[in-house]
DSSP file (Angstrom, degrees, kcal/mol; ACC not computed):
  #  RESIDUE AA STRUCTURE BP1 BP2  ACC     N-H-->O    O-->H-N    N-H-->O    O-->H-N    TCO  KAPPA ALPHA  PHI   PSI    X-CA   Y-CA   Z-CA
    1    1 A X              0   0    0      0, 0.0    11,-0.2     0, 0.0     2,-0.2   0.000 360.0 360.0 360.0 125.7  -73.7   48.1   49.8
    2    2 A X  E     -A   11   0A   0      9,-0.6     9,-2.0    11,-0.1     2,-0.4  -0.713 360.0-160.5 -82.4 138.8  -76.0   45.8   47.0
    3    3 A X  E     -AB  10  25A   0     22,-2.7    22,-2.4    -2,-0.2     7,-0.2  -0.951  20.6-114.8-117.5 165.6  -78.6   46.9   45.6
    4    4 A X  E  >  - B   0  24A   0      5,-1.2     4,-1.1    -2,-0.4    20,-0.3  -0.700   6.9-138.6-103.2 167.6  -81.1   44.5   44.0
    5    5 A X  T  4 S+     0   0    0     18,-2.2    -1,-0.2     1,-0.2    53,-0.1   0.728  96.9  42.9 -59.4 -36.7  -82.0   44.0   40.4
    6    6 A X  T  4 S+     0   0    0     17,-0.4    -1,-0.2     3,-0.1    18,-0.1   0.889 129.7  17.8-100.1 -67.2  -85.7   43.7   40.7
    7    7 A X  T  4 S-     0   0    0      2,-0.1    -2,-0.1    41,-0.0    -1,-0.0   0.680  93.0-126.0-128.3 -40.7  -87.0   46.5   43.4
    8    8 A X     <  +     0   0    0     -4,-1.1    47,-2.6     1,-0.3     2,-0.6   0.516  57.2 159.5  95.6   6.5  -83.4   48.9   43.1
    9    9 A X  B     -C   54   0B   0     45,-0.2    -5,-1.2    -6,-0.1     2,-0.5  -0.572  36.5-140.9 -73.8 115.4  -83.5   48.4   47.1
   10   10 A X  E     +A    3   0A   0     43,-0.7    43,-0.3    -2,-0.6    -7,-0.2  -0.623  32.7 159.5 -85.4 129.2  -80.1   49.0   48.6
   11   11 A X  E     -A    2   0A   0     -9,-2.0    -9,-0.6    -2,-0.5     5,-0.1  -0.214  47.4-144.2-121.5-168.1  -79.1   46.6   51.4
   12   12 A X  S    S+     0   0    0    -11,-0.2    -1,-0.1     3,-0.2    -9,-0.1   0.301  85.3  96.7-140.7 -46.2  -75.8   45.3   53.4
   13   13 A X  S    S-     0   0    0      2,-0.2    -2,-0.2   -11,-0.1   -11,-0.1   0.256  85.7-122.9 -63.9 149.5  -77.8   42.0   53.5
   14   14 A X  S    S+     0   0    0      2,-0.1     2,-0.3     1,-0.0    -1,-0.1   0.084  93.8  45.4 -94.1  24.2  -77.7   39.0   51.2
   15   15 A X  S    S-     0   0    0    -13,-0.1    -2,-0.2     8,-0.0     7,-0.2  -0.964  89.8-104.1-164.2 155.3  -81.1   39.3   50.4
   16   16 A X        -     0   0    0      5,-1.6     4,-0.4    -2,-0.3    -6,-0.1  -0.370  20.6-160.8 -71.6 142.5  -83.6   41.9   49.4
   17   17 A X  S    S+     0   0    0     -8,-0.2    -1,-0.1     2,-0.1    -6,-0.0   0.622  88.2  51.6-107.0  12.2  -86.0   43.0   52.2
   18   18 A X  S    S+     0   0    0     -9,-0.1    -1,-0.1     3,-0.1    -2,-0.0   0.823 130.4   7.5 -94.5 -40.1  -88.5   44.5   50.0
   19   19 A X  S    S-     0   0    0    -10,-0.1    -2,-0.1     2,-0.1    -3,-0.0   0.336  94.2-118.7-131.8   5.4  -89.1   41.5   47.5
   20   20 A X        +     0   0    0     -4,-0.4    -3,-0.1     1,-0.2     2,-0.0   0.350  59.4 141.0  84.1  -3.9  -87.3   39.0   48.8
   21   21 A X        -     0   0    0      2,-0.1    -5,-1.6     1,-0.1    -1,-0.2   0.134  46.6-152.9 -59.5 170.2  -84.5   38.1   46.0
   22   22 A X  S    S+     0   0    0     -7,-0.2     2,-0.8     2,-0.0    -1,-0.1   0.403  70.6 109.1-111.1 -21.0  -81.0   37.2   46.1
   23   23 A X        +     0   0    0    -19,-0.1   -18,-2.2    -7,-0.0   -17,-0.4  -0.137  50.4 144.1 -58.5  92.9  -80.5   38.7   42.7
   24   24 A X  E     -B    4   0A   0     -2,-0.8     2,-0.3   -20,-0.3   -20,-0.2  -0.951  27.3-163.3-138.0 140.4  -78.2   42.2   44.3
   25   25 A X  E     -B    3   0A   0    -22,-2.4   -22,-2.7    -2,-0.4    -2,-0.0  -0.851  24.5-145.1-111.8 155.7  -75.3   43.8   42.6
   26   26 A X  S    S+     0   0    0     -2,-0.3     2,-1.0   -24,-0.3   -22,-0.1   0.178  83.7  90.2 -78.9  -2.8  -72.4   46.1   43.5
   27   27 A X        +     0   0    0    -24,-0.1     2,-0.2    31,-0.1   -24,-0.1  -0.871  59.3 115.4-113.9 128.3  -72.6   47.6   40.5
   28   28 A X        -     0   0    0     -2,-1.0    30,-0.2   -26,-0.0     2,-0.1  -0.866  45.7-134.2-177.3 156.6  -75.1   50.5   40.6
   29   29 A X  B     +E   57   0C   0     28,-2.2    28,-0.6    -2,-0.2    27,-0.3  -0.169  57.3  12.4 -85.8 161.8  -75.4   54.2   40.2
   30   30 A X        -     0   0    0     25,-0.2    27,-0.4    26,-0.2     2,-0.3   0.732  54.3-129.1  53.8 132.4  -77.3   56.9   42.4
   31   31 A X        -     0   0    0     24,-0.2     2,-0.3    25,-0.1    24,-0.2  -0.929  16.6-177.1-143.1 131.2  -79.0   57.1   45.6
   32   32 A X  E     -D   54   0B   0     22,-2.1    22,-2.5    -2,-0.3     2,-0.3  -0.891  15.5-151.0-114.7 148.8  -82.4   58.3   46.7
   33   33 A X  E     -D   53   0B   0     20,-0.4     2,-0.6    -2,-0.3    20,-0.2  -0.883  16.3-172.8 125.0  77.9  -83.7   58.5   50.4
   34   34 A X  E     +D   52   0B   0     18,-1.4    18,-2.9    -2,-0.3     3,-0.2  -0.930  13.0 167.6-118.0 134.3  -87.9   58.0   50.5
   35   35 A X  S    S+     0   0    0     -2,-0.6     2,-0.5     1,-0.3    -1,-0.1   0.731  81.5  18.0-128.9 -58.0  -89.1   58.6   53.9
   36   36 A X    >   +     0   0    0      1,-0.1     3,-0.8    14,-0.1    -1,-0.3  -0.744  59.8 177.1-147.4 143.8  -92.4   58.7   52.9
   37   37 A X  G >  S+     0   0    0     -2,-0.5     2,-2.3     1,-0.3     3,-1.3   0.786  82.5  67.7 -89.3-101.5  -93.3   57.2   49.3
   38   38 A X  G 3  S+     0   0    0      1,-0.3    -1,-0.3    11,-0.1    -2,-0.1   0.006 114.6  26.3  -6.9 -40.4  -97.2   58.1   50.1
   39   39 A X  G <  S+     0   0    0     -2,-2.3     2,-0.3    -3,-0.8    -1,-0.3   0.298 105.2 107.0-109.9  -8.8  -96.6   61.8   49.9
   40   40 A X    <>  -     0   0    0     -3,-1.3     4,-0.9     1,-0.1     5,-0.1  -0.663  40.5-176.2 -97.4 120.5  -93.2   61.5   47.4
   41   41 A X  H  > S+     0   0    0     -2,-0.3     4,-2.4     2,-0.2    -1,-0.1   0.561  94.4  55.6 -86.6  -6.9  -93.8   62.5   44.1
   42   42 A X  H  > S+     0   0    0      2,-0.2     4,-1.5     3,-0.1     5,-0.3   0.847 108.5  54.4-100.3 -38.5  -90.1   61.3   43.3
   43   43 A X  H  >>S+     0   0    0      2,-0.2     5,-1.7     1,-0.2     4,-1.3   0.835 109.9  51.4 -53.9 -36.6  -91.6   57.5   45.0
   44   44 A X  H  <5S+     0   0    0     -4,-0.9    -2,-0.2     3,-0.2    -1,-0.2   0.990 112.1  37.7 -64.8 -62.7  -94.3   57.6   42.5
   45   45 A X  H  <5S+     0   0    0     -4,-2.4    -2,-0.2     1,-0.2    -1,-0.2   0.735 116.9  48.7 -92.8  13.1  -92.6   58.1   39.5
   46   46 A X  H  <5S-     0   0    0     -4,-1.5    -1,-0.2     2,-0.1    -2,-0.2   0.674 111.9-120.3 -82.5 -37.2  -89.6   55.9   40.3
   47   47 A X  T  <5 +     0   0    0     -4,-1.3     2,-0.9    -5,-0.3    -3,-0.2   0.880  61.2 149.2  93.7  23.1  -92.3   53.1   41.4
   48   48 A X      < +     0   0    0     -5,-1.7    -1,-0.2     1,-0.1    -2,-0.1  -0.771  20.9 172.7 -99.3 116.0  -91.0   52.8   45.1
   49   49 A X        +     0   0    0     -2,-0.9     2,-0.3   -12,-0.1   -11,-0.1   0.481  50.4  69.4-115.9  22.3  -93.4   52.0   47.7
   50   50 A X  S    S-     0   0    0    -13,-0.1     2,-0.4     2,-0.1   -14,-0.1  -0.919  81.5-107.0-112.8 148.3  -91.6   51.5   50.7
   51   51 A X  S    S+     0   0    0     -2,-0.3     2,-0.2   -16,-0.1   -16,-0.2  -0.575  78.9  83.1 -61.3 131.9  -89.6   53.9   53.1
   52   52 A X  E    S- D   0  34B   0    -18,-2.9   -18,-1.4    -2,-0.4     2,-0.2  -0.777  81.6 -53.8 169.8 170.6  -86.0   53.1   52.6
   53   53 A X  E     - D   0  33B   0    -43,-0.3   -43,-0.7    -2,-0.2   -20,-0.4  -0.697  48.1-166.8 -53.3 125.6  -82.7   53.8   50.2
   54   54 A X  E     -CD   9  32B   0    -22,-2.5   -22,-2.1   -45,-0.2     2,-0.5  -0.788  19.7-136.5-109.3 155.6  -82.9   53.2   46.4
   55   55 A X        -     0   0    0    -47,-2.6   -24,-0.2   -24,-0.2     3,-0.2  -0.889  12.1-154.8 -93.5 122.3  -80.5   53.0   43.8
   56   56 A X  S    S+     0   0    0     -2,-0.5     2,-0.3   -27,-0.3   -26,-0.2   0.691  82.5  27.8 -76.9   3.0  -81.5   54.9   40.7
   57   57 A X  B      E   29   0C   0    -28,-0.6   -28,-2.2   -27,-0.4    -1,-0.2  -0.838 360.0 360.0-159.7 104.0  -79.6   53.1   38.3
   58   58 A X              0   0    0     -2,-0.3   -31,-0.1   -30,-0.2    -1,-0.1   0.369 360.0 360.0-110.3 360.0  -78.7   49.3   38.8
């Protein structure tokens, strides 16, 4: 699993599907689970605004 530099989105994929980069590493830390960032206090102050898996630390 990659996550990208830019957004922190973790994917399988060769490309982000949030922002649309190639720019993804293997090297990252942490994983958070926002199901929904409207109501997520944890999505706010991380700055995620899509449902999906994040890395906290790329």
């Amino acid at each position: 699993m990659r996550a990208c530099k830019i957004c922190h989105r973790l994917t399988e994929d060769k490309e982000c599907p949030v922002c649309k980069t190639k720019e993804l590493t293997e090297n990252w830390q942490g994983i958070v689970v926002i199901f929904n960032p409207e109501k997520s206090e944890i999505a706010k102050e991380l700055g995620f605004l899509e449902s999906g898996k994040y890395a906290i630390k790329v």
